[in-house]
PLY file of the C-alpha trace (Angstrom):
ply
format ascii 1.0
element vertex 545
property float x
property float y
property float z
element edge 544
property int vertex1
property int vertex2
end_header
15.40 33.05 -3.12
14.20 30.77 -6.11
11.23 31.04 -8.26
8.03 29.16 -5.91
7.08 27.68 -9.92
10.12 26.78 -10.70
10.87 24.34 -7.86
7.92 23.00 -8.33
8.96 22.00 -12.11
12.02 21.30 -10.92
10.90 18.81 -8.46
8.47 17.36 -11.16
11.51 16.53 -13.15
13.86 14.99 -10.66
10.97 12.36 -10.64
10.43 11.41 -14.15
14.11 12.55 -15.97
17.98 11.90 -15.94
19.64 14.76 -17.66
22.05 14.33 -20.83
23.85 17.31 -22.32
24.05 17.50 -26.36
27.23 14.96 -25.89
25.09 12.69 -24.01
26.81 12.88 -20.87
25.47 12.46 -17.74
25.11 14.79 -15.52
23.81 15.47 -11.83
20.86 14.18 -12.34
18.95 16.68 -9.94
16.62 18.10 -13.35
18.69 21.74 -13.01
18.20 21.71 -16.39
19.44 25.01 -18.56
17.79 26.18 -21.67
18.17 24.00 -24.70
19.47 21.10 -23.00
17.95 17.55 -23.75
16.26 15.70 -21.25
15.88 12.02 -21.33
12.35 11.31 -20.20
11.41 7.85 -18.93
7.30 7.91 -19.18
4.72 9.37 -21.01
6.30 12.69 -22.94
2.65 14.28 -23.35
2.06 13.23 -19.70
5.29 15.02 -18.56
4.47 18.26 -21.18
1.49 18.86 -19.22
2.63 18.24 -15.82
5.74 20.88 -15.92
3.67 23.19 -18.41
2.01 24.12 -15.27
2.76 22.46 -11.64
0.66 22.53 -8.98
1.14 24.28 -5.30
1.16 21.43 -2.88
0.35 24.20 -0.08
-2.48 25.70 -1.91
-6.14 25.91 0.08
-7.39 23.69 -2.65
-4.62 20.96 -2.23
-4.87 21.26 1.50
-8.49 20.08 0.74
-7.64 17.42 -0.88
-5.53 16.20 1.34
-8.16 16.49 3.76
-10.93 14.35 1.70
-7.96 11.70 1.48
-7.93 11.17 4.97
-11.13 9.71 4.80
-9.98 7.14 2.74
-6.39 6.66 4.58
-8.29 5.94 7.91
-9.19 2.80 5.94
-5.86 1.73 6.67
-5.67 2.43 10.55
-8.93 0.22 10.91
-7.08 -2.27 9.33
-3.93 -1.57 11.58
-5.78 -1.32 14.34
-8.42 -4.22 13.85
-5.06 -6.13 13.30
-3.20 -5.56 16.20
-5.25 -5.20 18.78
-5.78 -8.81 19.75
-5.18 -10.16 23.31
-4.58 -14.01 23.91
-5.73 -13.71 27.66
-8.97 -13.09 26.69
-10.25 -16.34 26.93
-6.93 -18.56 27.94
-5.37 -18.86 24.55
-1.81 -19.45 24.03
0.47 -17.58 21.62
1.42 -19.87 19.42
-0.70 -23.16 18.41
-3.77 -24.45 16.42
-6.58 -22.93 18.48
-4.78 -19.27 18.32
-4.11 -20.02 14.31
-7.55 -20.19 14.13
-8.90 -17.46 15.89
-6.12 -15.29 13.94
-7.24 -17.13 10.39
-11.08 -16.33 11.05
-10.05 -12.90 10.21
-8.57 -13.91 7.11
-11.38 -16.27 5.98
-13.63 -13.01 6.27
-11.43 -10.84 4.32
-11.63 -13.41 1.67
-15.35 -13.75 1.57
-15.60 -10.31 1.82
-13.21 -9.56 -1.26
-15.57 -11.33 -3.57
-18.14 -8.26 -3.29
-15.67 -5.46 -3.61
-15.82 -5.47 -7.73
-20.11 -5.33 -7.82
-19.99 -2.86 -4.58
-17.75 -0.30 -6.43
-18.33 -0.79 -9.36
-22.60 -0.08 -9.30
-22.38 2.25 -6.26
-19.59 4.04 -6.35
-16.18 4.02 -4.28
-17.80 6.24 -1.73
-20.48 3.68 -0.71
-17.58 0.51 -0.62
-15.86 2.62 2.08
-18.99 3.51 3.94
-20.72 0.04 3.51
-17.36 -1.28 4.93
-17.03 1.07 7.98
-20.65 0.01 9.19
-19.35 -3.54 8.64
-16.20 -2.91 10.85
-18.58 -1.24 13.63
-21.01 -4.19 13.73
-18.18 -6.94 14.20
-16.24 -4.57 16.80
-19.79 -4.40 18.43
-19.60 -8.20 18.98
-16.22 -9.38 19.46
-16.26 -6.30 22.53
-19.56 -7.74 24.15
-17.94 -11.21 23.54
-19.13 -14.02 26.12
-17.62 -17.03 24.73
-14.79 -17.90 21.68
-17.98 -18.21 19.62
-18.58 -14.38 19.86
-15.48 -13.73 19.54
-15.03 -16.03 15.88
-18.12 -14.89 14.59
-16.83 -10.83 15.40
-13.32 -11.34 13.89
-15.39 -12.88 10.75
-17.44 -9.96 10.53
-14.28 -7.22 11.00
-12.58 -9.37 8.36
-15.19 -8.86 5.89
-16.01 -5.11 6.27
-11.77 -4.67 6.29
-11.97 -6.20 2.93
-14.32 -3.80 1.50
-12.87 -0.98 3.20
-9.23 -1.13 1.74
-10.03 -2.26 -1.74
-12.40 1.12 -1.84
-10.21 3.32 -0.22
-6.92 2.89 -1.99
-9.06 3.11 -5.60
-10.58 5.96 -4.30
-7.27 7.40 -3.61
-5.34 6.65 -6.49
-8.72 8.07 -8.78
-8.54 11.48 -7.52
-5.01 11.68 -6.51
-2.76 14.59 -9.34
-1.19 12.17 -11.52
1.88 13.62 -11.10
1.54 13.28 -7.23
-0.06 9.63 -7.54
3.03 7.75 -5.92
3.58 10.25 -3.05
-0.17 10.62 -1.89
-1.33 7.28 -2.64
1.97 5.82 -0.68
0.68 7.63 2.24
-2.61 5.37 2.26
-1.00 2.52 3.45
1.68 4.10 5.58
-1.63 5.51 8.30
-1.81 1.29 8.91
0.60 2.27 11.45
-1.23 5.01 13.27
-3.79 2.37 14.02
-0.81 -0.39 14.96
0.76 2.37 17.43
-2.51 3.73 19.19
-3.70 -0.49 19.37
-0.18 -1.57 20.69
0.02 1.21 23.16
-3.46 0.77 24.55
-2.78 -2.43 24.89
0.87 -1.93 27.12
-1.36 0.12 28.88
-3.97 -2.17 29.92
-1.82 -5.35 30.27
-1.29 -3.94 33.82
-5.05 -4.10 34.61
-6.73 -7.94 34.76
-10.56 -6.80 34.81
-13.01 -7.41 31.81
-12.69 -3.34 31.08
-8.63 -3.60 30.18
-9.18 -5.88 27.42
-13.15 -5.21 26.21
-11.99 -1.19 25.95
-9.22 -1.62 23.71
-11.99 -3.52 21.04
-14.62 -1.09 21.54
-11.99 1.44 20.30
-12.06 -0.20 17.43
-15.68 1.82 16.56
-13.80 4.80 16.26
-11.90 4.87 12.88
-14.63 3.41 10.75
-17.12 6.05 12.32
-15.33 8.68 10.94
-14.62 7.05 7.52
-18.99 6.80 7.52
-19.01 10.07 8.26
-16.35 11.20 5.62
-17.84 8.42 2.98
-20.87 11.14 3.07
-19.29 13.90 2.67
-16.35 13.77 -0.08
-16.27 13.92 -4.06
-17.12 10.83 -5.69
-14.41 9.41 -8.14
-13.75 11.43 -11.04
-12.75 7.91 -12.86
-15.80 6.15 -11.88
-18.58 9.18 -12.77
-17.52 9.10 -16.15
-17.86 5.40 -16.63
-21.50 6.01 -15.44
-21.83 9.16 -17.96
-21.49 12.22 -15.65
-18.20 13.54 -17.72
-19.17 17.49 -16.64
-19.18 16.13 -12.72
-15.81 14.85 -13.53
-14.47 17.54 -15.18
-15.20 19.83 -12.42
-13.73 17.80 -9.79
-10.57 17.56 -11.94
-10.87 20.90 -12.69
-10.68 21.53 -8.80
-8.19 19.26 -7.67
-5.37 19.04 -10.81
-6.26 22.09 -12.37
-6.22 24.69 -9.59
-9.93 25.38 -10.28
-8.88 25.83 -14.19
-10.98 23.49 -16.71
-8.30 24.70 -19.51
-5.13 23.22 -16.89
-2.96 20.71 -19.76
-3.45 18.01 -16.94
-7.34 18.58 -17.07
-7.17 18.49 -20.77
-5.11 15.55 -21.14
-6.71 13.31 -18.54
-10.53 14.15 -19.59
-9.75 13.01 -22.83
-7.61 9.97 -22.04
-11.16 9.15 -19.92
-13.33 9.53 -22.55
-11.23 7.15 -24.78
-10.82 4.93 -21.98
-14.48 5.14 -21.59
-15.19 4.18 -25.30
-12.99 1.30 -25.27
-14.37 -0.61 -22.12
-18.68 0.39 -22.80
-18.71 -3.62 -23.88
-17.02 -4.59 -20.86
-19.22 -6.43 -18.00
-18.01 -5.79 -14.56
-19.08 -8.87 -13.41
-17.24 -10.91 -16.28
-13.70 -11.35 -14.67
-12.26 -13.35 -17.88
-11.47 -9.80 -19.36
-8.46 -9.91 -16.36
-6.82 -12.84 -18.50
-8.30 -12.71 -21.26
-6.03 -10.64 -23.45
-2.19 -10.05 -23.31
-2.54 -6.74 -21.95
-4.81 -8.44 -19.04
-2.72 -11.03 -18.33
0.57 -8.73 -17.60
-1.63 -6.58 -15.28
-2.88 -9.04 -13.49
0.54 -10.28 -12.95
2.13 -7.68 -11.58
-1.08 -7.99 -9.24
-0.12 -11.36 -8.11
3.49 -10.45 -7.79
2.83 -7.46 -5.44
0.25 -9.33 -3.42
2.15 -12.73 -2.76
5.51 -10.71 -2.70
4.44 -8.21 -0.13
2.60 -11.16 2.24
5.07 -13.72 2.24
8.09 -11.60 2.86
8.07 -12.63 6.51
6.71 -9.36 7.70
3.12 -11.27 8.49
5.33 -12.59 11.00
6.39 -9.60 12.44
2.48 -8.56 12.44
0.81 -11.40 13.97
3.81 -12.74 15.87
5.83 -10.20 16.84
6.00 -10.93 20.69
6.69 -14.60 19.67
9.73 -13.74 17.51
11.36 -11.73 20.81
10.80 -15.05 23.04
12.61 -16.89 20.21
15.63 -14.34 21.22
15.20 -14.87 25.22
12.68 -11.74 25.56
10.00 -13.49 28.25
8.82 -10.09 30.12
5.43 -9.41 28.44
5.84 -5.70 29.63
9.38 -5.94 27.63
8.12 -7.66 24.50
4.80 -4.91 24.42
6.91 -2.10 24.81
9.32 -3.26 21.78
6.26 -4.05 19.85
5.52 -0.48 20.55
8.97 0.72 19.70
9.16 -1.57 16.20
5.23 0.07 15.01
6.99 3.25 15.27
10.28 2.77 13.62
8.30 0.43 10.94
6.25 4.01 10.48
9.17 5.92 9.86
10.24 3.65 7.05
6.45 3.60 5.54
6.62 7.66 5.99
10.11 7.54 4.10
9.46 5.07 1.45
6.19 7.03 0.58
8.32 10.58 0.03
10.66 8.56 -2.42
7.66 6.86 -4.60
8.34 9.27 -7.27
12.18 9.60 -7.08
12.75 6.23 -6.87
11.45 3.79 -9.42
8.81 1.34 -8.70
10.75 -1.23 -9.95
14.10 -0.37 -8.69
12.47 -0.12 -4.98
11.09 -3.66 -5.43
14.09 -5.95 -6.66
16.80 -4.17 -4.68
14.35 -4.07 -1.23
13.68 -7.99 -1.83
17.73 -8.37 -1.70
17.87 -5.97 1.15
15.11 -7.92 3.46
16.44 -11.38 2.22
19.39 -9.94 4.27
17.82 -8.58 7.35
15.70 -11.91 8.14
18.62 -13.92 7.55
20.31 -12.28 10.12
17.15 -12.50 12.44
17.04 -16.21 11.83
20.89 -16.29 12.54
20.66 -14.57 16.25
17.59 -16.66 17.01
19.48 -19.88 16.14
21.15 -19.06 19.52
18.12 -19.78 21.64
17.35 -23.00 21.87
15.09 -22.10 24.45
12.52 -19.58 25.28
14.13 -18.96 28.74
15.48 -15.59 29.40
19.11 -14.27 27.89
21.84 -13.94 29.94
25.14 -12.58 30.26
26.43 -12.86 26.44
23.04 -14.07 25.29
21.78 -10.62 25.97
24.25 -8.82 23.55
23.23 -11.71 20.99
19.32 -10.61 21.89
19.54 -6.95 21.38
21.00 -7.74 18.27
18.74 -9.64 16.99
15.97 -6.83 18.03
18.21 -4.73 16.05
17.68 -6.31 12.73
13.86 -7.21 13.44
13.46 -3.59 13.84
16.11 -2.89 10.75
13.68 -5.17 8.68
10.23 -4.18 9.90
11.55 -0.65 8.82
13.23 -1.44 5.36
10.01 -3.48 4.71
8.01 -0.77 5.10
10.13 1.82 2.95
9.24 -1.01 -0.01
6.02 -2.46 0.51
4.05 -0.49 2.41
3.42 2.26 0.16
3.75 0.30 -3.04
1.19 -2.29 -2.45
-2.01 -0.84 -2.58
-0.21 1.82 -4.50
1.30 -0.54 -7.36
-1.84 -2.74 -7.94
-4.70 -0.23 -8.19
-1.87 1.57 -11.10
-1.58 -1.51 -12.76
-5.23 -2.39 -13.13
-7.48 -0.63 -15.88
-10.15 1.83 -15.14
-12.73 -0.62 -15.93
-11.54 -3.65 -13.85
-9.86 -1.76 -11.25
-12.11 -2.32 -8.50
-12.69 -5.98 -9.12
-9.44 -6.36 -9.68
-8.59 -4.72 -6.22
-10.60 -7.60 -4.73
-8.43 -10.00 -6.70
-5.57 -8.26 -4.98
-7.23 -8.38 -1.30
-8.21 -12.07 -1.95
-5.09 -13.08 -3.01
-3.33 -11.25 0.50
-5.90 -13.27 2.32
-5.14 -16.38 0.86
-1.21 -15.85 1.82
-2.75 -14.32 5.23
-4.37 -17.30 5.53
-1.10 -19.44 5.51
0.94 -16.73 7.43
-1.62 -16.65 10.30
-2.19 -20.78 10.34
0.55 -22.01 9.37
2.96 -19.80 11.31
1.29 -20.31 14.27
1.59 -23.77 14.08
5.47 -23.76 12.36
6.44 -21.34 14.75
5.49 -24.31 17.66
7.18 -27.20 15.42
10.02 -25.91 14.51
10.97 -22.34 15.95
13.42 -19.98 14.24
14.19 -22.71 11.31
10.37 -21.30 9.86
12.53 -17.98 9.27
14.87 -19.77 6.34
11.67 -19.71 4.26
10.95 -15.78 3.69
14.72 -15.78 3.14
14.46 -17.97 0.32
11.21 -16.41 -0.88
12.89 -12.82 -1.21
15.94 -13.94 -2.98
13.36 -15.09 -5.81
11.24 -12.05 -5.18
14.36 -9.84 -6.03
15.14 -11.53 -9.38
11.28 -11.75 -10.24
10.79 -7.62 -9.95
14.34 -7.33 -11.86
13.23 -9.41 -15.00
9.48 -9.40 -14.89
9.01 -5.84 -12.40
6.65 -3.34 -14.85
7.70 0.45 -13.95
4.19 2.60 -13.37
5.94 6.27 -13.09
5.85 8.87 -15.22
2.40 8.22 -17.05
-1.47 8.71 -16.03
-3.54 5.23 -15.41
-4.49 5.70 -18.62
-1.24 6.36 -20.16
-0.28 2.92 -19.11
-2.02 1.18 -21.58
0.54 1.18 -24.14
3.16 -0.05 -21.97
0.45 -3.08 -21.48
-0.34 -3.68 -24.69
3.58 -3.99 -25.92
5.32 -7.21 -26.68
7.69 -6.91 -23.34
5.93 -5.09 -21.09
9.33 -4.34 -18.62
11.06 -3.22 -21.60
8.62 -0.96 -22.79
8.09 1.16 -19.05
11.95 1.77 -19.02
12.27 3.41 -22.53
13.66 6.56 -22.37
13.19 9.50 -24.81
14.33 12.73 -25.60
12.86 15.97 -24.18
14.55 19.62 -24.83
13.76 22.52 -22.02
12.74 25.42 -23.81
12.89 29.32 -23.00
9.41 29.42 -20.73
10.91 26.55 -18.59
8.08 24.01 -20.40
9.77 20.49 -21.87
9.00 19.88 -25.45
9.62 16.44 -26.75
12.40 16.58 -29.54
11.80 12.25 -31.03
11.11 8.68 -30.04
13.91 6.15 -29.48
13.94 3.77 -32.19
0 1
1 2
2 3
3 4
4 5
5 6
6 7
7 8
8 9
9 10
10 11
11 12
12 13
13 14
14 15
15 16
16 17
17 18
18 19
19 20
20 21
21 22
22 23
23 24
24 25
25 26
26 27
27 28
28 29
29 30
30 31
31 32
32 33
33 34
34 35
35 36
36 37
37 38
38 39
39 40
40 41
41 42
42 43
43 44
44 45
45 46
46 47
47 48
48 49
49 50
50 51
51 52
52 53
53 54
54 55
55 56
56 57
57 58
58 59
59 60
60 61
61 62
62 63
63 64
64 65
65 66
66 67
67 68
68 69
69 70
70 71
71 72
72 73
73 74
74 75
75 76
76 77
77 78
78 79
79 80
80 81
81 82
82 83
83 84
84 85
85 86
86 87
87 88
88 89
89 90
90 91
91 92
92 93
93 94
94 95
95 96
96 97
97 98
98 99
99 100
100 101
101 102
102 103
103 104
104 105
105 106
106 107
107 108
108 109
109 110
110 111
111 112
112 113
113 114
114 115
115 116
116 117
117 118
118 119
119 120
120 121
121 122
122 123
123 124
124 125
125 126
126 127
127 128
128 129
129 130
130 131
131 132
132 133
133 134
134 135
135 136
136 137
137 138
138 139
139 140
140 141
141 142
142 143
143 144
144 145
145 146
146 147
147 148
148 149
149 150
150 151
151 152
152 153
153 154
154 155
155 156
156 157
157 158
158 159
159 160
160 161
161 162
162 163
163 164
164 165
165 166
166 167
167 168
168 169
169 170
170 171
171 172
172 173
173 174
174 175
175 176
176 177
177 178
178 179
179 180
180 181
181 182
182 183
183 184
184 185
185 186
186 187
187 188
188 189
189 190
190 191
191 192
192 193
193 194
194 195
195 196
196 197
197 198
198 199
199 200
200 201
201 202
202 203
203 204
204 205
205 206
206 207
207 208
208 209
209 210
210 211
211 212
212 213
213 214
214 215
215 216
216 217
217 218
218 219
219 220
220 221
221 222
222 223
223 224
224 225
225 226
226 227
227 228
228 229
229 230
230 231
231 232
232 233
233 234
234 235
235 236
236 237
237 238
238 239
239 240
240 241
241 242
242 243
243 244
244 245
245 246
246 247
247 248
248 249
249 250
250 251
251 252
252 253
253 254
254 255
255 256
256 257
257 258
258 259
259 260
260 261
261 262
262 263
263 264
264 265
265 266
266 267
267 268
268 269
269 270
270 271
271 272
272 273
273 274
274 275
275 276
276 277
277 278
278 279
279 280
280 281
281 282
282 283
283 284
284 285
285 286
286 287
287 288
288 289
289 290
290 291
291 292
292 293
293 294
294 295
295 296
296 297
297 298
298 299
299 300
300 301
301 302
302 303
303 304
304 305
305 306
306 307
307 308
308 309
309 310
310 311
311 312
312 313
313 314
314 315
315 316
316 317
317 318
318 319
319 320
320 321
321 322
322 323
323 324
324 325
325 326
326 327
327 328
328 329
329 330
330 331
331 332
332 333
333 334
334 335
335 336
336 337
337 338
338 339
339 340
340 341
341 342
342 343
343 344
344 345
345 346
346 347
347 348
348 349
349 350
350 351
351 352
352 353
353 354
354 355
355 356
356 357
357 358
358 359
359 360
360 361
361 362
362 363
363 364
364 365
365 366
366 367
367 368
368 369
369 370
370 371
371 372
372 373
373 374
374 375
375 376
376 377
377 378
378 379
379 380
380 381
381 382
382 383
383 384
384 385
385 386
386 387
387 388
388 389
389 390
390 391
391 392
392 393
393 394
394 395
395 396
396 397
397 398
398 399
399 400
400 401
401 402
402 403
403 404
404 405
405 406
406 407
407 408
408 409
409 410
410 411
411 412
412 413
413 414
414 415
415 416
416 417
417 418
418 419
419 420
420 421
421 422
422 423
423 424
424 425
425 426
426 427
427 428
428 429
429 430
430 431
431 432
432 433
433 434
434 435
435 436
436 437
437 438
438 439
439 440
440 441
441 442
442 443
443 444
444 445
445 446
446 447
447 448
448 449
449 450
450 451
451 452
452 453
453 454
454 455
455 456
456 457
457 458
458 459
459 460
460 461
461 462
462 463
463 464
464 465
465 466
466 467
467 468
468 469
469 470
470 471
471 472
472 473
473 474
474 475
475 476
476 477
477 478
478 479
479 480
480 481
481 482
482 483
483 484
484 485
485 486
486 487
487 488
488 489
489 490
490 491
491 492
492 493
493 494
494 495
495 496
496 497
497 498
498 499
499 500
500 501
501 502
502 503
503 504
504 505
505 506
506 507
507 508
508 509
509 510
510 511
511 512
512 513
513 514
514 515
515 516
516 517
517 518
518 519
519 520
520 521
521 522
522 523
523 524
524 525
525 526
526 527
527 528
528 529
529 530
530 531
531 532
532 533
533 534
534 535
535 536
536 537
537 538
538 539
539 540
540 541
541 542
542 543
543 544
C-alpha cells in the first residue's frame, strides 16, 4: 500500500509536469518520478516547490470544511439553473417559439445586464460575502412576484428582478470561490461551481414533467415558488462563511487573511510554503494596485497586461454563449420538434434525460481541470462541438416538418437525440467548468470583481441575442439557424489555439508575469527544468533560455 503523502505529490505533479529523463526522453508521463530525475515543469517553479513540499489531504476535517463553505457559493449556480429552466409557456398562452416568448425569455437577460453593472462597487466595498447575500434576497423578491403573477406584466417585471439578483449572485460566488480555493486545487474546486447549474436544471426540469400532468394554477405557480429555496440558503450561508482572504487584505486585515489561509492551504500551519508564498505574493499585489480606483474601469485596457486579460475574458464569455448550447438551454424542446419529437411528455422527459447526461460531462470536465490544460480543453472542444452540431443540423435537415417521425424518420430522430445529447455533454466537459473558472483566473486581484461583471455583461449581451434572436430564427428559418454555431466554433477552435492563455500551474498572482510578457500564449506554455530530490520535494535546476 503506497505512501497517503506521496500520492498526493504524485497527483500534484501529473497536473503541472511531463517527465524527461537526463537524455530528454519522454517518458509515461504519469509524474512516477525517481530520485534525481529532471522534471519539465510548465508553471510557476516556486509555485510548484511549495505545493509538493507539502500537499494537502483532500479528506482532512479541515478540507471537508471547506468544501462545505463552498457550497454556499456553488448554490449560486443552481439558482441560476434553476431560475433558468423552470419556465412554462402555458402560463399565460405563449407559444414556444416567436417574438412575444423572445421577449419574455430576453427580460431575463436585460436584468442580468443591468444588474452586472453593480457587481464591481458591491464586491469590491462590501465584500464577496454581501454580493452573494444581496443577490439571494434579490432572487427571493423576483421569485415572490413572478409566482403571485396575475398578468404578463407581473410576470416581466419578476423575470427582470431574478435577472438582476442572478447577476450579482454568480459574479460573487465564483470570485469567492476561486479566492479561497488551494491554489493547487483552484481548477478542480472552482470547476465544480458551475457544474451544480445542473442540480438546479434537473430538480426544475423534473418538477416541471411532473406537473405538466396537472392544469390548475398550483402545477405551474409551485414550481416558481421553489425557486425561494436555493437563494435562502445561500443568505443563510452568505452569514455564516469566511470572508475572502484576497479581498481582506486589499482592505488591510493581512492577520485575518493569514489565518484563513493558514486554515484552509496550510492545514492550520501559518509556516505551510503555500501560506508563505501566497501572503507575500498578496502583499506585493497589494502594493502595486493601492493607486488603483475600483470604480475606474480604464485600468482593464489600459495597459498591455490589461488588455490580454481582458481578452481572454471576452473570448471565454462570447465563446462559451454562442456555441449553440443557449439553444439547447432555452430551446431544448424546440430542437426535438425540429427532429419529429411532438409529445410534450416525450420532449420533457428527454429534457430531463439531456440535464443529466450534460451533468455528467460538467462533473467530468471539472475532475480533468488540472490534468488537462486550459488551453488544450478549449481549442480541441471547439473542434469537437463544431462536429456534434453539425451533425444535429444534418438529422434535422430531414424534417421539413414538425409532424411526428415515422417509420425510418424515427431511426433518423433518435439519432439526432443522440448527438444533441453527445454535444450538450462534450459542451459541458469544456465550458462549464472553465467559464467562470477561466475568467475570474485571468483577472487581477484588484479588478477581479468588476471585471467579473464585465464577464456576466458580456454573457448577457450574447444571451440577449441567443434568447431573441433564436426565438425568432428558430420560427424563420428552422434547423438552417444551426449552420451558425458551426461556423462560430470552427473559429473558436483556432482562436484558443493561437491566442488561448494557459492559467495552470501558477497562483492568481503568479500570473502576472505571464501578462506582462510580449506573447502572452507563449509565455504560459514555457517549460522548465525541475530535479526530484531525496525527500520527494522538486527543486528547480534553470530557466529555459
Amino acid at each position: 500500500m503506497g505512501n497517503p503523502t506521496e500520492d498526493r505529490k504524485d497527483g500534484i505533479l501529473e497536473g503541472a509536469l511531463s517527465i524527461t529523463s537526463s537524455n530528454d526522453q519522454h517518458e509515461d508521463g504519469k509524474a512516477q518520478a525517481s530520485i534525481g530525475q529532471v522534471l519539465e515543469v510548465q508553471g510557476n517553479t516556486e509555485f510548484i516547490q511549495a505545493t509538493t513540499a507539502a500537499p494537502l489531504n483532500p479528506w482532512s476535517k479541515t478540507s471537508l470544511q471547506l468544501y462545505l463553505i463552498l457550497l454556499t457559493a456553488y448554490l449560486n449556480a443552481t439558482a441560476s439553473g434553476f431560475d433558468g429552466s423552470i419556465f412554462r409557456f402555458s402560463y399565460f398562452h405563449k407559444q414556444e417559439t416567436g417574438s412575444a416568448t423572445a421577449l419574455i425569455y430576453s427580460i431575463y437577460t436585460v436584468g442580468s445586464m443591468i444588474g452586472a453593472l453593480f457587481t464591481g462597487p458591491v464586491l469590491d466595498l462590501l465584500g464577496r460575502r454581501a454580493g452573494m447575500g444581496i443577490g439571494s434576497v434579490i432572487i427571493m423578491i423576483g421569485a415572490v412576484v413572478v409566482t403571485a403573477a396575475q398578468s404578463e406584466a407581473y410576470l416581466l417585471g419578476g423575470r427582470f428582478v431574478l435577472g438582476f439578483g442572478i447577476s450579482l449572485g454568480t459574479s460573487a460566488a465564483p470570485t469567492y470561490a476561486i479566492e479561497l480555493a488551494p491554489p493547487q486545487w483552484r481548477g478542480r474546486i472552482t470547476g465544480y461551481y458551475n457544474t451544480f447549474f445542473y442540480s438546479g436544471a434537473i430538480l426544475a426540469t423534473g418538477v416541471t414533467y411532473a406537473s405538466n400532468k396537472d392544469d390548475s394554477q398550483l402545477a405551474w405557480r409551485l414550481p416558481l415558488g421553489l425557486q425561494c429555496i436555493p437563494p435562502g440558503f445561500i443568505l443563510l450561508g452568505s452569514l455564516l462563511i469566511p470572508e475572502s482572504p484576497r479581498w481582506l487584505c486589499s482592505r488591510g486585515r493581512f492577520e485575518d487573511a493569514r489565518k484563513i489561509i493558514a486554515k484552509y492551504h496550510g492545514a492550520g500551519d501559518s509556516n505551510h510554503p503555500v501560506v508563505q508564498l501566497e501572503m507575500r505574493e498578496f502583499e506585493e499585489s497589494i502594493k502595486v494596485q493601492k493607486s488603483r480606483s475600483w470604480w475606474d474601469w480604464r485600468q482593464l485596457v489600459h495597459t498591455h497586461n490589461g488588455r490580454w486579460r481582458i481578452a481572454m475574458v471576452t473570448l471565454m464569455s462570447y465563446g462559451s454563449q454562442l456555441s449553440g448550447n443557449s439553444v439547447l438551454t432555452y430551446y431544448l424542446p424546440s430542437m426535438y420538434t425540429q427532429l419529429g419529437i411532438t409529445s410534450t411528455d416525450r420532449r420533457l422527459l428527454l429534457t430531463f434525460a439531456s440535464n443529466i447526461v450534460s451533468c455528467a460531462g460538467a462533473v467530468a470536465g471539472s475532475a480533468t481541470n488540472e490534468k488537462v490544460g486550459r488551453r488544450t480543453k478549449l481549442y480541441i472542444g471547439s473542434f469537437v462541438l463544431a462536429g456534434l452540431f453539425a451533425a444535429v443540423t444534418g438529422f434535422s435537415s430531414q424534417f421539413s416538418n414538425h409532424e411526428g417521425a415515422s417509420g425510418t424518420g424515427v431511426a433518423l430522430s433518435n439519432a439526432g437525440v443522440a448527438f444533441i445529447f453527445l454535444f450538450g455533454c462534450a459542451y459541458s466537459f469544456v465550458y462549464t467548468p472553465l467559464t467562470p473558472t477561466y475568467c475570474a483566473e485571468t483577472l487581477d486581484n484588484h479588478t477581479r470583481a468588476t471585471g467579473m461583471g464585465i464577464h456576466v455583461l458580456m454573457n448577457n449581451t450574447a444571451n440577449f441575442y441567443n434568447t431573441y434572436v433564436t426565438a425568432v430564427a428558430l420560427d424563420a428559418i428552422s434547423w438552417k439557424y444551426y449552420l451558425v454555431f458551426v461556423a462560430l466554433n470552427v473559429v473558436y477552435g483556432l482562436l484558443w489555439y493561437f491566442l488561448g492563455v494557459e492559467t495552470k500551474g501558477r497562483t492568481l498572482e503568479e500570473l502576472q508575469e505571464v501578462f506582462d510578457s510580449e506573447w502572452p500564449p507563449k509565455a504560459s506554455l514555457e517549460r522548465r527544468k525541475m530535479v526530484k530530490t531525496e525527500d520527494g520535494n522538486l527543486n528547480q535546476v534553470q530557466h529555459d533560455s
